[in-house]
Each structure stands twice: as structure tokens, then as C-alpha cells.
C-alpha positions in Angstrom: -57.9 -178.8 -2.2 -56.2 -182.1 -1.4 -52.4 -181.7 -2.3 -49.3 -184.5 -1.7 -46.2 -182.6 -1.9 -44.2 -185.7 -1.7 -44.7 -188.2 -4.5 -42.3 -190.4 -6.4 -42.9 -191.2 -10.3 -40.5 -193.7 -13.0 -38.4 -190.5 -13.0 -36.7 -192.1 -9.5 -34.4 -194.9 -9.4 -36.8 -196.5 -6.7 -39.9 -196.2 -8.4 -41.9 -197.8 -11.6 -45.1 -195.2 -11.0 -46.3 -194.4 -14.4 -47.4 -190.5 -14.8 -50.7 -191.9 -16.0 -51.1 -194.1 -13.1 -50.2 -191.4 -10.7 -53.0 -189.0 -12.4 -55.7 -191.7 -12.7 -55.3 -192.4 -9.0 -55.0 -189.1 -7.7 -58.1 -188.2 -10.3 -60.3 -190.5 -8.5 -59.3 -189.8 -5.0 -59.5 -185.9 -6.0 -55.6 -185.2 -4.9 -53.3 -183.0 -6.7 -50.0 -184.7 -6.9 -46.5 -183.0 -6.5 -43.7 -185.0 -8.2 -41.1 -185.1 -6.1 -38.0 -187.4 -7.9 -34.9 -188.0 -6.9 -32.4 -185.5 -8.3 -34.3 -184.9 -11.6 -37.3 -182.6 -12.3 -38.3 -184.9 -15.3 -41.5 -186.2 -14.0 -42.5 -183.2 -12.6 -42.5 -181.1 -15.8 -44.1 -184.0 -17.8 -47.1 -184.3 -15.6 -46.6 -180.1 -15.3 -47.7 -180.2 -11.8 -48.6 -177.1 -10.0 -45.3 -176.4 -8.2 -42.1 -177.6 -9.7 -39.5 -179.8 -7.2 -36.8 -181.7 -6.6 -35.8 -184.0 -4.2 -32.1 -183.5 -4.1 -29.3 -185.5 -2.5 -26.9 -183.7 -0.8 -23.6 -184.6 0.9 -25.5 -184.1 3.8 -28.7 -186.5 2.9 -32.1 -185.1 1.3 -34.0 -182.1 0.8 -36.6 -181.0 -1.1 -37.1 -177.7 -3.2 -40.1 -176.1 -4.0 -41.0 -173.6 -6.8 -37.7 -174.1 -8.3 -36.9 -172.8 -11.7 -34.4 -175.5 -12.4 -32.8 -178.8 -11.9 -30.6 -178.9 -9.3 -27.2 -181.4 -9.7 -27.2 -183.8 -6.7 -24.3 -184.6 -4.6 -23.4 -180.9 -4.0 -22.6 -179.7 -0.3 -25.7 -178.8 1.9 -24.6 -175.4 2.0 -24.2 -175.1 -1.9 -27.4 -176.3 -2.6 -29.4 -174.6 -0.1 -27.5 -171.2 -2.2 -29.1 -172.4 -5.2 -32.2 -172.8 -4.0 -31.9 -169.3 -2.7 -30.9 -167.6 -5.9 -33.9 -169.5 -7.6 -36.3 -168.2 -4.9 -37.5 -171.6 -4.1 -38.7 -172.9 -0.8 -36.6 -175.2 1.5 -38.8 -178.3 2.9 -37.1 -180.8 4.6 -38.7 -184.9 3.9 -38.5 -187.6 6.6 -36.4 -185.5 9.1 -35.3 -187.2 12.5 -36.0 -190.7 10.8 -32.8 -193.1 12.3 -33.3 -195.7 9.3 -33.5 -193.9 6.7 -29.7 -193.0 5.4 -31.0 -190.6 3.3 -32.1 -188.4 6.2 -30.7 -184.5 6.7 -27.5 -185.3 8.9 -26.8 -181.2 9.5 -29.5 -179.1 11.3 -31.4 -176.6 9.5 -34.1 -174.1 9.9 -36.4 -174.6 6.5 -39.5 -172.9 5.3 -41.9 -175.9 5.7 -41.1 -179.1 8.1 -42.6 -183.1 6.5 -43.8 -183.6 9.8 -45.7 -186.7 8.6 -44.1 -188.9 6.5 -45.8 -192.3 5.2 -42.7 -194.5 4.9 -41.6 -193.6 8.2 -41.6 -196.0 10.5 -42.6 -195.9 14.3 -44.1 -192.7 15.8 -40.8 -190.8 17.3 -39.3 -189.2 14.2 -42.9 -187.8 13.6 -43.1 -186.6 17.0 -39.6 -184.7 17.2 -40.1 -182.7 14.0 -43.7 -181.8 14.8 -41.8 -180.4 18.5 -38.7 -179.2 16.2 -41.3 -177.0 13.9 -43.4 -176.0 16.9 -40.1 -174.9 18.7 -38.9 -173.0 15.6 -41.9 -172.0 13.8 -41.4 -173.7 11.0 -44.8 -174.3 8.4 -45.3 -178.1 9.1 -46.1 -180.2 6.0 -47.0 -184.3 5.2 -46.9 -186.4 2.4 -47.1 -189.7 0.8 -44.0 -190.7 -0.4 -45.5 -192.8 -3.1 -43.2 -194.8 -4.8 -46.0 -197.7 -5.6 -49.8 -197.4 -6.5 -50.9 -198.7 -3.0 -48.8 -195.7 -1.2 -50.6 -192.4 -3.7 -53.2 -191.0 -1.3 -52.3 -192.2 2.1 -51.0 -188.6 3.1 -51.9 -184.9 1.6 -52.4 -181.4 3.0 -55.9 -179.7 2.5 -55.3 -176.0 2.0 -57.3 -173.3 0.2 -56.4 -173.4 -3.3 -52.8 -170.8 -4.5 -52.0 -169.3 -7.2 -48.7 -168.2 -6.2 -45.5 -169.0 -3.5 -46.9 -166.3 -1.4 -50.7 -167.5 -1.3 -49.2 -171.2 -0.9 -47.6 -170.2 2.2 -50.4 -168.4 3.6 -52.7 -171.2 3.5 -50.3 -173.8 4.6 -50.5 -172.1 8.1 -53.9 -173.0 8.2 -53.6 -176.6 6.4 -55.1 -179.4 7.6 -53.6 -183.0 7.2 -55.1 -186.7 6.4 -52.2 -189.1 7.6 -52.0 -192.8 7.1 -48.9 -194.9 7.5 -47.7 -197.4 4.4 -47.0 -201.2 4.7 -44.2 -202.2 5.3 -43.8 -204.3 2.4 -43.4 -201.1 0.4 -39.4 -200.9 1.5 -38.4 -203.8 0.4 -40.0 -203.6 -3.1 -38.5 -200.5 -3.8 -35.5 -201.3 -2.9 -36.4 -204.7 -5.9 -37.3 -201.9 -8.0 -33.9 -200.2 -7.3 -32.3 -203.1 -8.2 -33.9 -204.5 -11.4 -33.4 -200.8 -12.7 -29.6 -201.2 -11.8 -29.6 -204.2 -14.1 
């Protein structure tokens, strides 16, 4: 199976991605999307996606849970979210790390269950290459994903793994995943940050 952990829906304040959209796209291209919002599991439920996440702002920039049992409040300290993930039993995976633009990017060093080694929106090559060396280093499950926030961005990056039914089995075949990774124009930063804007307004 063809799975994008990473993927952004209306539910974010940086995205206009329809749930339809996102599942008529990911239909045809035979990917099973994860919505991934910012700081609200809205989307995710809605679309009831296989594994229920969060991308959640910290004090301390972003990280995302996985097979959460709830919403998460953003803006807590690193440390007290990472506790919360805990006490749900969700998995730690931490998006875009090492990326220098990106203010959203972890500013404290952790040791997480799976590593976004390839992350669309990036840009340049270094980032990518440091947390590929930093999950090597620690043995840390590597991971990549879209981070779809428009139409043209769902599909350039996904993880083929045996199918799961199950955290455990997840984590199993993510060890022996296999990843299809294509970089997103540049164009797509500014218009989200259009679409930021207009939803301010």
C-alpha cells in the first residue's frame, strides 16, 4: 500500500484542500491519505483515516502524533505534550526536522519513534540529509510525506509498506518501507501563506 502520513486538509489555517478533493486524488493515484492538520483532528475524523493525527504546535515548534485518541491543545511545552502523547499511547514523529526556514521546525532535540526524513516542502537537500544521518545514528524508523496543502502537492511523497491493522504491525512494516519522493514547487509557499491570509480576513 501507498500511504502519506503527512497531508494537510481545509481543517488547517494554511490550506483550502477539500476532503473530497483529497480522496478523489489520492483514489486515482491509489494512496491512502493521513490528515495531518494543524492543531485540530477535524479533518482527520471526517475523512476517518486509518490512523488518527495531529500536527501539534508546541512552544518548541511542531510535532506530529500518531494513533492518538484525542485532540491535543497547541501551544503547550514540548515536554507536556510529548506526556500526553505518552498517556494516549500514540507514536512521536517528528515533520520537516533540521529544516533552517521553516520556523515551525523542532527547536529542542528529541529521540521520536519515526524520523520525516523526506519532506516535500523542504527546500534544498541538507535538512533531508541530516535527519536521514540523525535516524541512522539513533535508530529511529525513518518516514516521508507530502505535506499537501494544495492539489498539485497530494501524491508527490508516500511510504509503501505492507498493509496494518494495528500500531504494532504499522511499525513492523515501516522498518521495511519503501519511499517514492518528489520535491514541490516552490510556488506552493507563497500561496499558502495567500491562503493563510485570506482565511485571517
Amino acid at each position: 500500500m501507498k500511504i502519506d502520513l503527512h497531508i494537510h486538509s481545509k481543517y488547517s489555517k494554511d490550506s483550502i484542500l477539500g476532503l473530497n478533493t483529497i480522496k478523489k486524488i489520492c483514489n486515482k493515484k491509489q494512496i491512502i491519505p493521513i490528515i495531518t492538520d494543524h492543531n485540530t483532528i477535524k479533518g482527520n475524523k471526517k475523512f476517518k483515516c486509518k490512523i488518527l493525527t495531529e500536527e501539534i504546535k508546541t512552544q518548541d515548534g511542531e510535532i506530529i502524533g500518531l494513533f492518538m485518541t484525542e485532540e491535543i491543545k497547541p501551544f503547550l511545552s514540548l515536554e507536556e505534550t510529548l506526556d500526553i502523547l505518552k498517556q494516549q499511547d500514540a507514536l512521536v514523529m517528528v515533520p520537516h526536522p533540521f529544516d533552517n526556514i521553516r520556523r515551525s521546525t523542532l527547536k529542542k532535540t528529541i529521540i521520536p519513534d519515526i524520523m520525516e526524513v523526506f519532506n516535500s516542502r523542504t527546500i534544498g537537500k541538507e535538512s533531508e540529509r541530516k535527519a536521514f544521518d540523525f535516524a541512522n545514528k539513533n535508530k529511529i524508523l525513518k518516514s516521508v510525506g507530502s505535506d499537501a496543502h494544495t492539489r498539485i502537492e497530494v501524491g508527490s511523497a508516500y511510504n509503501i509498506i505492507e498493509d496494518f491493522n494495528s500500531k504494532k504491525e504499522f511499525l513492523n512494516n515501516l522498518k521495511k518501507a519503501k519511499f517514492f519522493c518528489k520535491k514541490s514547487p516552490l510556488v506552493v509557499h507563497p500561496y499558502t501563506t495567500l491562503i493563510k491570509f485570506i482565511k485571517k480576513l
